[in-house]
N, C-alpha and C positions, 0 to 999 in steps of 0.2 A: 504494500500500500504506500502510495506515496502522501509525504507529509509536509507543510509547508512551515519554515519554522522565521521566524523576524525577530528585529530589536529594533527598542526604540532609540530616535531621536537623543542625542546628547547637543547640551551648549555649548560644545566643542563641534558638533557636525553641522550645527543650523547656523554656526559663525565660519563653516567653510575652512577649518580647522584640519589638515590633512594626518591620519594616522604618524606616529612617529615612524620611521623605517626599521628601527627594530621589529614595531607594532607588525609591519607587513611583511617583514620576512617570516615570523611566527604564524600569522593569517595563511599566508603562501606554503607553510611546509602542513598545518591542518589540514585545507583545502585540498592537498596532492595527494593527504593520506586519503579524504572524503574519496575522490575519483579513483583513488587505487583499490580501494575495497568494492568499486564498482557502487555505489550508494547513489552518486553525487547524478540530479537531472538538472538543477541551475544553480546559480546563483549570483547574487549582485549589490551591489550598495547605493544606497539613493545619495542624490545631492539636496546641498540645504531646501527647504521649504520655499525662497525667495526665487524656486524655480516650477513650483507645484502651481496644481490650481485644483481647490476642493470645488466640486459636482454633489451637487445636491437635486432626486429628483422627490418632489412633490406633488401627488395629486396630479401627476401627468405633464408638471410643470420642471423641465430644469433648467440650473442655476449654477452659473460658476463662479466663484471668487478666485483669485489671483493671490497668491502664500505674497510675502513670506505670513507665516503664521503664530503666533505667540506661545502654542501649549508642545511642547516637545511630547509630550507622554502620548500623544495624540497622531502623533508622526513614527512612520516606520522607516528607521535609518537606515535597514539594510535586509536580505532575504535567502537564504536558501531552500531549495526542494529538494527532500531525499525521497529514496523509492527502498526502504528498507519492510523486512517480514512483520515485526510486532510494533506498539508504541512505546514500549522497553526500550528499544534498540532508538529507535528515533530520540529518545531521552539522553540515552547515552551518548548519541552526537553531540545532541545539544549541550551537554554537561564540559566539553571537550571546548567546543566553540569558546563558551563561558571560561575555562579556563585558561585561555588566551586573551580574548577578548578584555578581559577585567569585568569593572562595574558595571551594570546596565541592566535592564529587564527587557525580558522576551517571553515570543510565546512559541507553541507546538500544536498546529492543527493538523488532523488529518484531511485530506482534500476527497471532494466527492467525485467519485470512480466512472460515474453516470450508470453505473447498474443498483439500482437498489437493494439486491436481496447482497449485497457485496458490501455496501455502505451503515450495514443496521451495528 
């Protein structure tokens, strides 16, 4: 099952703040284990909010505003998909990520399959 997992936004990525290069050679040696175990289906990091534009539809009506945007908690800084067996395993990525990454919060969704009796 593949699993979609993000982080949010830091004051460091909405001020356009670029990882330290130690930061990305540690990110780059994760990432290579992610693709060598065969796991990895994407992944990517967003640019600040001062490049976004939140879409709102209502009642058949939508609505764009133009970032940048004030709530970072609200913003997703960055994103991989894995395609692993359990959400054990997907957890386990994630725990990996985190432990490179440092501070932050994130989440782990599983994504829908488009078969239902697959998705329960």
């Amino acid at each position: 099952m593949q699993y979609i997992m993000w982080h949010q936004a830091s004051a460091e990525s909405e001020a356009g703040t670029p990882p330290t290069p130690e930061l990305m050679e540690e990110m780059g040696r994760y990432m290579a284990e992610v693709a060598a175990a065969g796991v990895l289906v994407a992944a990517g990091g967003c640019l600040p909010s001062s490049h976004a534009v939140r879409i709102t539809s209502e009642g058949g009506k939508v609505t764009t505003v133009d970032g940048p945007f004030a709530e970072t908690k609200e913003l997703i800084g960055g994103f991989g998909i894995i395609d692993v067996e359990t959400k054990e395993e997907a957890v386990e990525w994630a725990r990996k990520f985190w432990k490179v990454a440092g501070d932050g919060t994130g989440y782990i969704a599983p994504m829908f399959s488009g078969d239902p009796g697959q998705d329960s």
